[in-house]
N, C-alpha and C positions, 0 to 999 in steps of 0.2 A: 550526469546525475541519473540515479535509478531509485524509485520506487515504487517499491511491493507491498501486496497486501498478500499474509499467507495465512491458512489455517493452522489448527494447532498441530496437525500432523507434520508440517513444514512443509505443505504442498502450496505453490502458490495459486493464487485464484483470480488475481487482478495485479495486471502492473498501471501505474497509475504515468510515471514517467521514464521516459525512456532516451535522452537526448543531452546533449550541449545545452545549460541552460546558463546568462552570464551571471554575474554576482548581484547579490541583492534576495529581493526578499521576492517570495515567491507564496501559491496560495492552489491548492490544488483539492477539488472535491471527490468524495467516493461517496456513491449512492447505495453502496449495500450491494453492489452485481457482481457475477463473476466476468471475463473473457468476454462470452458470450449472449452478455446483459441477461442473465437468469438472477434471480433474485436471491441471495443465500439465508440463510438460516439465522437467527439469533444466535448471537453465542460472543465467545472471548476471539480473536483475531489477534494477528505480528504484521505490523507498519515495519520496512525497513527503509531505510535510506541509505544509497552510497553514493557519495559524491567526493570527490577531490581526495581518494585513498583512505577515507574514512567511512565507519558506516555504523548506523545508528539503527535498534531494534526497542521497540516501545511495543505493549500491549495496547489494544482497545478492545470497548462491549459493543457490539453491535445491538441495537431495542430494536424490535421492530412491534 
C-alpha cells in the first residue's frame, strides 16, 4: 500500500504510507505538513492510493 499527498504541480510532498498493510479497513491522518513537518499552504491537493495493482487519485482543500 502507498499513499501520497501531492501538489498540483504533481510533485509530492508527503507519503502518508508506505508498507504491507493486511486487509481491512484502515485510518490514516495528515496534518497539513510536508516531509519535513513544514507546514504547507492552503490550497487544492491529490491523495493517491496504490494498493493491490490498483490506484486511486481524489482531490482535497486544505483550510488552514
Amino acid at each position: 500500500v502507498r499513499l501520497r499527498i501531492y501538489n498540483l504541480a504533481g510533485q509530492p510532498v508527503r507519503t502518508l504510507a508506505s508498507s504491507f498493510l493486511p486487509a481491512g479497513r484502515h485510518e490514516l491522518a495528515w496534518e497539513g505538513r510536508d516531509e519535513q513537518r513544514r507546514e504547507l499552504a492552503s490550497g487544492v491537493y491529490l491523495v493517491r492510493l496504490e494498493a493491490g495493482g490498483l490506484s486511486f487519485t481524489r482531490k482535497l482543500t486544505l483550510l488552514r
